[in-house]
C-alpha positions in Angstrom: -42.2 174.9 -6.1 -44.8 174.9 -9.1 -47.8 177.3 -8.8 -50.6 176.9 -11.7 -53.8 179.4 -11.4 -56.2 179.1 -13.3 -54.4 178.5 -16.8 -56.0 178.1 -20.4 -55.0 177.6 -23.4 -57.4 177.8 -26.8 -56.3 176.7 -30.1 -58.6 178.7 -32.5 -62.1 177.9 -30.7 -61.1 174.8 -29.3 -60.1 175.0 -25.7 -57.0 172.0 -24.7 -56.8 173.4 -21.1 -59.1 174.8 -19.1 -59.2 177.0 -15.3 -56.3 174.6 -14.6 -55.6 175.2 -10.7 -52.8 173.0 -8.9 -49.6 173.3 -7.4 -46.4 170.7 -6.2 -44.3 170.7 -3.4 -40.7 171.1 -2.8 -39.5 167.6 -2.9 -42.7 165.8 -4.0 -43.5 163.4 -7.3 -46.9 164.6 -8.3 -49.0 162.2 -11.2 -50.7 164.4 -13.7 -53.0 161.7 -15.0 -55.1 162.1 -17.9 -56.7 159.8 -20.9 -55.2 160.6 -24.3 -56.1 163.9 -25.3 -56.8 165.3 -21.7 -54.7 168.3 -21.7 -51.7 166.7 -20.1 -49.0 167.5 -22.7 -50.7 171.2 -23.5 -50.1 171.4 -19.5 -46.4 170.1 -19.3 -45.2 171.8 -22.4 -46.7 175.8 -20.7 -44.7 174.8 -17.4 -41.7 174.3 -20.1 -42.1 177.4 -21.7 -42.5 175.8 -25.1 -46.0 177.5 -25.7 -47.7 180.2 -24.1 -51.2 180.0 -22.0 -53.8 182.3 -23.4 -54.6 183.0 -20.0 -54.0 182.3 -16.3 -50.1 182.1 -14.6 -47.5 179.5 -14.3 -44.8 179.9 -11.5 -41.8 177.4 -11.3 -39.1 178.3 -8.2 -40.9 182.1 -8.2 -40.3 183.1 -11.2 -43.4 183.7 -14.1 -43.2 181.4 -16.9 -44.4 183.7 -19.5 -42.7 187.1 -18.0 -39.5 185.1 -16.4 -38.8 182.4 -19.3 -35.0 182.0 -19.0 -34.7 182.4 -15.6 -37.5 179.7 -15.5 -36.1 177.6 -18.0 -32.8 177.3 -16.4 -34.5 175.4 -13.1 -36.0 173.2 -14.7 -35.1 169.9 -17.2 -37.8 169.0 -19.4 -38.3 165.4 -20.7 -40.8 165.4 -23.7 -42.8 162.5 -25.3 -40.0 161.8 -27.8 -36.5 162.6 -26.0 -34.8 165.0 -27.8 -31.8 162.7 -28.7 -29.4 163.4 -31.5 -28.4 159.5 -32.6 -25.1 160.3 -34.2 -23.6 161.7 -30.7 -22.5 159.2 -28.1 -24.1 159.3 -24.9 -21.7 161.3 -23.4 -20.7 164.0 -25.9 -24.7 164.2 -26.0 -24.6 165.1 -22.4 -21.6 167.5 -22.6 -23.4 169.4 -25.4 -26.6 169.9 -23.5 -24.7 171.0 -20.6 -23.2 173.9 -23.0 -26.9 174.5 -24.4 -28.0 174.5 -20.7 -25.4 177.3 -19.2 -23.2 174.5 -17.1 -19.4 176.3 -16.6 -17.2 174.4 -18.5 -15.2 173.6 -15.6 -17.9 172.1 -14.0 -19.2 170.3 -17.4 -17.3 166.4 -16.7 -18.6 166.4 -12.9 -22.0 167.4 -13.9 -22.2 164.7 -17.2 -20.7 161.9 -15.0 -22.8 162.5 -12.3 -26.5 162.4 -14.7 -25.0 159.0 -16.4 -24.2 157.6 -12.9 -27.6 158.6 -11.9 -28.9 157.3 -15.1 -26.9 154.2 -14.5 -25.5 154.6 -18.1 -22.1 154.1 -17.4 -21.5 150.8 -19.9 -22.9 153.4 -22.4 -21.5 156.6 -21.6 -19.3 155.9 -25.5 -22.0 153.9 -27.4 -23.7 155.7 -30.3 -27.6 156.8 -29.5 -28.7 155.5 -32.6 -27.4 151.9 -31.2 -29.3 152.2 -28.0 -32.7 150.3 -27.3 -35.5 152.4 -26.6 -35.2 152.0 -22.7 -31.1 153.5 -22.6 -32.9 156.1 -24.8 -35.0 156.5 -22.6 -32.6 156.9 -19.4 -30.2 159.4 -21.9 -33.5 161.6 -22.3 -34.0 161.8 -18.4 -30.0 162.2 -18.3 -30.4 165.3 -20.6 -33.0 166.2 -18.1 -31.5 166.3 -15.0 -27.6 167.3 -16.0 -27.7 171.0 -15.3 -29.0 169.4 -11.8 -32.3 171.6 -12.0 -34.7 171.9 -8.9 -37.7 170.4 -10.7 -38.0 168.3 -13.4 -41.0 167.6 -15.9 -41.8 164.3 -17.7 -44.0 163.6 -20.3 -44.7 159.9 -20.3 -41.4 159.1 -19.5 -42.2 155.2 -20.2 -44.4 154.9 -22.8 -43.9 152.6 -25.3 -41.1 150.8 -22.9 -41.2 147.1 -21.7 -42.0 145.7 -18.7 -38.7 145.6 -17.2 -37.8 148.7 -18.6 -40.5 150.3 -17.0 -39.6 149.3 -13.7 -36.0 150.5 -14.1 -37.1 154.4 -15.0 -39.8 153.8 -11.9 -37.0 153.0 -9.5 -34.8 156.0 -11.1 -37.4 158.7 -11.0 -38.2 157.3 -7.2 -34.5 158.0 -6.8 -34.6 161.7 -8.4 -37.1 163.0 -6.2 -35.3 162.9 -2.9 -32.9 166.3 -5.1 -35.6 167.5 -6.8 -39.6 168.3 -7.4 -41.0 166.2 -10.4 -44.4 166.1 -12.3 -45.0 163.5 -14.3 -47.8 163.1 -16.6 -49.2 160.3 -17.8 -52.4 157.8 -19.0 -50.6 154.8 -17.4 -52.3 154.2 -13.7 -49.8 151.7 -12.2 -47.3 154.4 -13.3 -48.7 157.2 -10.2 -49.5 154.5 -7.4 -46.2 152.9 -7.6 -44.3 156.1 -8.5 -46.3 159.4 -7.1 -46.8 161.0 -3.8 -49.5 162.7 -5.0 -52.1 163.0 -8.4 -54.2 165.4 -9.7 -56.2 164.2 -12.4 -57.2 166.0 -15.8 -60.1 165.1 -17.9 -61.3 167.3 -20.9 -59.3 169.9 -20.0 -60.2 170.4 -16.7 -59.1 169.1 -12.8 -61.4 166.9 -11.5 -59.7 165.5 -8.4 -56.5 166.5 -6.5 -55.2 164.2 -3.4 -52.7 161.6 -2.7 -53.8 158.3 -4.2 -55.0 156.9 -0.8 -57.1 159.3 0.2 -59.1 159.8 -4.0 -59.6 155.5 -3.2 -60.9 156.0 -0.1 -63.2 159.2 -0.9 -64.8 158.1 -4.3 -65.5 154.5 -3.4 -65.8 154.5 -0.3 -63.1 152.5 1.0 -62.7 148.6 0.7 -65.1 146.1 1.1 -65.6 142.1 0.7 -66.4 139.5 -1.8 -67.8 136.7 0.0 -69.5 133.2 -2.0 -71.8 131.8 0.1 -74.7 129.4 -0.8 -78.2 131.0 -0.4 -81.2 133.2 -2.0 -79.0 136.3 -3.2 -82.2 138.7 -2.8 -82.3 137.2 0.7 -78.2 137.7 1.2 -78.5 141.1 -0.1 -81.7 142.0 2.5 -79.7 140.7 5.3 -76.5 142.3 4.8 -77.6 145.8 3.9 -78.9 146.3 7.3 -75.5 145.6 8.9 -73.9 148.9 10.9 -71.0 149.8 8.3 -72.6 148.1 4.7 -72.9 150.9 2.5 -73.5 148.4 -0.5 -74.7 145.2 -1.5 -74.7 143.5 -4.9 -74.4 140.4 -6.4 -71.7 139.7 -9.2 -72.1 137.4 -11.6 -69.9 134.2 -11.9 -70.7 131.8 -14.5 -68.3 129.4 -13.2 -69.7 128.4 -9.3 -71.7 125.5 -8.3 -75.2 125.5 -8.2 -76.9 127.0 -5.4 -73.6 129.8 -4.5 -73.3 132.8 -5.3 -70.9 135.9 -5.6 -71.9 138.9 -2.9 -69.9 142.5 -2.6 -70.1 144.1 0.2 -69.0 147.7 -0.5 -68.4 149.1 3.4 -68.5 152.4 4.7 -65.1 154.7 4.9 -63.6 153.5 8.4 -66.1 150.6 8.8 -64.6 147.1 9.5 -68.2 144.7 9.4 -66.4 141.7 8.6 -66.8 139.9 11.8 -70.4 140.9 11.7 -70.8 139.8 8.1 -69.3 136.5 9.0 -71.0 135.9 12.4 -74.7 136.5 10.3 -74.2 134.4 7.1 -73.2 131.4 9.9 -76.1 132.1 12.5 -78.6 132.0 9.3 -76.9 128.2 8.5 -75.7 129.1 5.7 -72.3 127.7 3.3 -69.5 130.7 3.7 -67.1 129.4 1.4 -64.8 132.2 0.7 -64.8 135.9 2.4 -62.3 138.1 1.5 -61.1 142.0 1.9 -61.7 143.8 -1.6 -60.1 147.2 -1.7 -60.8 150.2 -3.9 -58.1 150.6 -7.0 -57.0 153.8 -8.6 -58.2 152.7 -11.8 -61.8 152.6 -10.4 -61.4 156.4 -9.2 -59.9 156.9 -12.9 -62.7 155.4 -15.0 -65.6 157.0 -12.2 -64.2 160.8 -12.7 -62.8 160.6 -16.4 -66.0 159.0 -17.2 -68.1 161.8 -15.6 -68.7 165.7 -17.4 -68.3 167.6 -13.9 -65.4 168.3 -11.9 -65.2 166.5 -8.3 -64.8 169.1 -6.1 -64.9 167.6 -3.2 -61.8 165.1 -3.8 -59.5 167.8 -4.1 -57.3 167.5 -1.1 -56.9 170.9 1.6 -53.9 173.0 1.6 -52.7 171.7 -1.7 
């Protein structure tokens, strides 16, 4: 549904986006993750047709985002940083307006705006002004605006920053519930945002891609899987000696913890991809007569594969996922 080969875009001498390559699928939520600065809204606002690349292609549905802008433009609804909102419209003649702007049949206008505030679950706001709305309903009326010409994908550009904690979850849930009608990228620096909202993330640093794959499969290929924490009493040199030579410990290392008894200490046990070693772990730290008081199953986060590639200068070639 969106093709992107190898797309650039310089302002002067300074490159913002660089050899982008990615695509998403026909029904899929794909996280286009970033730090501040990454590229992300550069990217998002080329797919919208709001600037051009300076090199490389963009196709949304088949049709060319430079060469086939209107055509483009009408399958998609495009949700920027700020919502474009005018506060002295009610929420519905809002809608109704857009769906003129947007090329909606008049006859088909009412069933189109109801449908987007239903969706939006603005219905107790459908006749309140926007400039009266919190920032969340402002929020849902941008998506609203998004989604009311009922285009086959949909971009969002940090559709909940600056929001609350419940209001977060709400345009979670409703973006979840979009994507079952439509194709959706979503960019953003917020990491719970793509592991409780994306099927799949490709992540942008400097410019560049440095890893494409579903967020799984990035956990288990950078780090390597889960692992244990285990505070046991003992030498820790000793611990670590013992445990590296276990079938399936990739890694040992001692953590600190200013807070145990004397004589414990804090091991992590960093396993190899597929390996289950607890039993074994268990079995050797009791056979050596030794304390175990507390073993349990660490697994790898998405912010860990964040901060590892967004920390690093070269791309990650091998995370990107096949056939995407």
């Amino acid at each position: 549904m969106i093709e992107v080969e190898h797309l650039s875009k310089t302002y002067g001498s300074t490159p913002a986006i660089q050899d982008l390559t990615f695509s998403v699928a026909p029904g899929e939520i794909l996280g286009f993750l970033g730090p501040n600065g990454a590229g992300k809204t550069t990217t998002m606002r080329i797919l919208a047709g709001y600037l051009p690349a300076s090199s490389g292609t963009a196709r949304i549905a088949g049709y060319d985002v430079h060469e086939d802008s209107m055509a483009v433009r009408r399958r998609i609804g495009y949700l920027p940083e700020n919502p474009p909102l005018y506060p002295e419209m009610t929420v519905e003649e809002f809608l109704k307006f857009v769906a003129g702007i947007k090329g909606v049949r008049r006859r088909d206008r009412t069933t189109k705006v109801n449908s987007a505030i239903e969706r939006c679950n603005l219905l107790e706001k459908r006749h309140v002004l926007i400039r009266k709305l919190s920032k969340g309903f402002r929020q849902r009326v941008g998506i609203a605006q998004a989604i009311v010409h009922d285009p086959p994908v949909i971009i969002l550009d940090e559709p909940t920053v600056g929001l609350d904690p419940r209001q977060i979850i709400e345009v979670r849930q409703l973006i979840k519930s979009l994507a079952s009608d439509h194709t959706i990228i979503l960019s953003t620096h917020i990491l719970p945002e793509v592991s409780m909202t994306c099927s799949r993330v490709t992540i942008i640093n400097k410019g560049q891609v440095v890893a494409t794959n579903t967020p799984d499969n990035l956990m288990a290929q950078l780090t390597g899987g889960s692992g244990y924490e285990i505070e046991v009493d003992g030498e820790p040199l000793a611990l670590q000696k013992m445990l590296t030579v276990l079938p399936g410990v990739s890694v040992v290392e001692l953590v600190p913890a200013k807070d145990l008894p004397e004589n414990r200490c804090l091991i992590r046990v960093i396993t190899q991809p597929g390996a289950e070693p607890g039993r074994d772990i268990a079995s050797l730290i009791i056979k050596a007569g030794l304390g175990l008081y507390e073993m349990r199953r660490t697994f790898a986060s998405l912010e860990d594969v964040f901060l590892k590639l967004t920390l690093e200068d070269k791309a990650v070639q091998s995370l990107n996922g096949e056939g995407f």
